[in-house]
MARFIBA-743079 format. One line per field, with one value per residue (C-alpha): residue number from 1; x, y, z; residue in one letter. Coordinates in pm, 1 decimal. Example, Ala and Ser with C-alpha at 12.3 -4.5 7.8 and 13.67 -1.06 7.14 Angstrom:
2
n (1	2);
c1 (1230.0	1367.0);
c2 (-450.0	-106.0);
c3 (780.0	714.0);
res (a	s);
//
This chain:
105
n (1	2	3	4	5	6	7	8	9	10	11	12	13	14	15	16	17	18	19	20	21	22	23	24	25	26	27	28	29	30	31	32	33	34	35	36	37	38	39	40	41	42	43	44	45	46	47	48	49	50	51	52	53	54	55	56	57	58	59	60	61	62	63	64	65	66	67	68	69	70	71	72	73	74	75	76	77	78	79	80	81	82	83	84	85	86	87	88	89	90	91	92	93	94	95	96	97	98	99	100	101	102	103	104	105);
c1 (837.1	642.4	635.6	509.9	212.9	108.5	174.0	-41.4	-366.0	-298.2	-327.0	-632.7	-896.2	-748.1	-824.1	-1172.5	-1215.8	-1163.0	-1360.3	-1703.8	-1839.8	-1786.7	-1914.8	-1728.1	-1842.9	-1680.9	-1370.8	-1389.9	-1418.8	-1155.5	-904.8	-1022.2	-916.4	-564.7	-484.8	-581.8	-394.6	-78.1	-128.7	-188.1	163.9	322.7	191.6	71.2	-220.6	-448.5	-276.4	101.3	33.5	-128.4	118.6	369.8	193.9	125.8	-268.9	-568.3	-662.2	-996.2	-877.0	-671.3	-993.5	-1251.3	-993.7	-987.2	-1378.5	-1386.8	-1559.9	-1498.3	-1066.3	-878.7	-692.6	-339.0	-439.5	-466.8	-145.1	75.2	-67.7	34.9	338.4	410.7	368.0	571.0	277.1	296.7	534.3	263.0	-20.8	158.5	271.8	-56.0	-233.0	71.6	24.6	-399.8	-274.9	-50.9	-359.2	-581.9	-332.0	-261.1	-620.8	-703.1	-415.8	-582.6	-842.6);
c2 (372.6	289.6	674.1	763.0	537.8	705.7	1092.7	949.6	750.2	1090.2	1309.5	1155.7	1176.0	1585.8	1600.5	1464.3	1666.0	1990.8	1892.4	1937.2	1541.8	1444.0	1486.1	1539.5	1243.9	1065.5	1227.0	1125.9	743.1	755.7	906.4	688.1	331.0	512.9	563.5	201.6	56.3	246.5	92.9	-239.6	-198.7	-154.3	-471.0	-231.7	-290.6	19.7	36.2	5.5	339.8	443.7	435.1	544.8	863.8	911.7	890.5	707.7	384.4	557.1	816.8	627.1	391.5	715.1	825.2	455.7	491.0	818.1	984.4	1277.1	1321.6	1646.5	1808.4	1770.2	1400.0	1343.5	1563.2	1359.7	1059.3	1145.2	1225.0	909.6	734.2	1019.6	1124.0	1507.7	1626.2	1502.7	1644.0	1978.0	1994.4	1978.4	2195.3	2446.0	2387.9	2437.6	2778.7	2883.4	2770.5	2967.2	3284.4	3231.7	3223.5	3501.5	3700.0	3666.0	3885.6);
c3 (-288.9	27.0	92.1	-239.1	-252.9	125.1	-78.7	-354.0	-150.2	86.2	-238.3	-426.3	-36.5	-35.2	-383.0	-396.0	-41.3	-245.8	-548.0	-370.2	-427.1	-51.9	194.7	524.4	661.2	363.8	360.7	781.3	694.9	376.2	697.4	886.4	637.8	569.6	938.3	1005.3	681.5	800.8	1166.0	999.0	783.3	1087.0	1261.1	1552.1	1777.2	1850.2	2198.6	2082.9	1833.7	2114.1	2365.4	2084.9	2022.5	2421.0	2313.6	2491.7	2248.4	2246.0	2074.4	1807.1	1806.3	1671.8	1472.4	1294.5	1283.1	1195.2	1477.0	1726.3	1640.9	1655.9	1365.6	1631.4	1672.3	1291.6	1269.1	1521.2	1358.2	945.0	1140.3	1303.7	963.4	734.2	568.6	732.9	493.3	209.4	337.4	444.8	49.5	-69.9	142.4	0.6	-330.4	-288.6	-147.9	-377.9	-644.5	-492.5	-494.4	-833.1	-992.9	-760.6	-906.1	-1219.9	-1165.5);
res (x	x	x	x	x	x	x	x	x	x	x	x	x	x	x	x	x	x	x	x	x	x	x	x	x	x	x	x	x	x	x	x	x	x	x	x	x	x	x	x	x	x	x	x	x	x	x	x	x	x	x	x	x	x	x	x	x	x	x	x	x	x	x	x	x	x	x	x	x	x	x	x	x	x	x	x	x	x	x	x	x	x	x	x	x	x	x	x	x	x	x	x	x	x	x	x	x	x	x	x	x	x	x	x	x);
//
């Protein structure tokens, strides 16, 4: 159940990302709660997901505020908290979107 709720919050920021009505800055910050909520579910401290991950706290800390993080360090985070297999699905199923309405034509 857990794992569907993180699919779903995942699903509706990539969702609103594609639609046009963010800005990246938004999309940045709505990362930025859902990395910290997972932490938070965990009972972790910055340093402990940290030192899980083999990160600096700094970087988990910009990540958490939504500043100056890497694609890999988002990456091995979603994956830390089972939410790569989520995100990797819907970037697929954008794709395969795309291909079909550009099939279309």
């Amino acid at each position: 159940m857990q794992k569907d709720l993180k699919s779903i919050y995942l699903n509706n920021i990539l969702c609103n990302m594609f639609t046009g009505n963010l800005k990246i800055k938004d999309v940045k910050s709505e990362i930025a709660q859902l990395v910290k909520s997972y932490r938070k579910q965990q009972k972790l401290s910055q340093q402990e997901l940290a030192d899980q991950l083999e990160l600096s706290r700094i970087t988990i800390q910009n990540l958490e505020s939504g500043k100056n993080f890497t694609i890999d360090t988002l990456l091995k985070v979603f994956n830390h908290f089972d939410a790569l297999v989520g995100f990797n699905q819907f970037l697929m199923d954008k794709r395969n979107e795309t291909e079909q309405l550009t099939s279309l034509y």
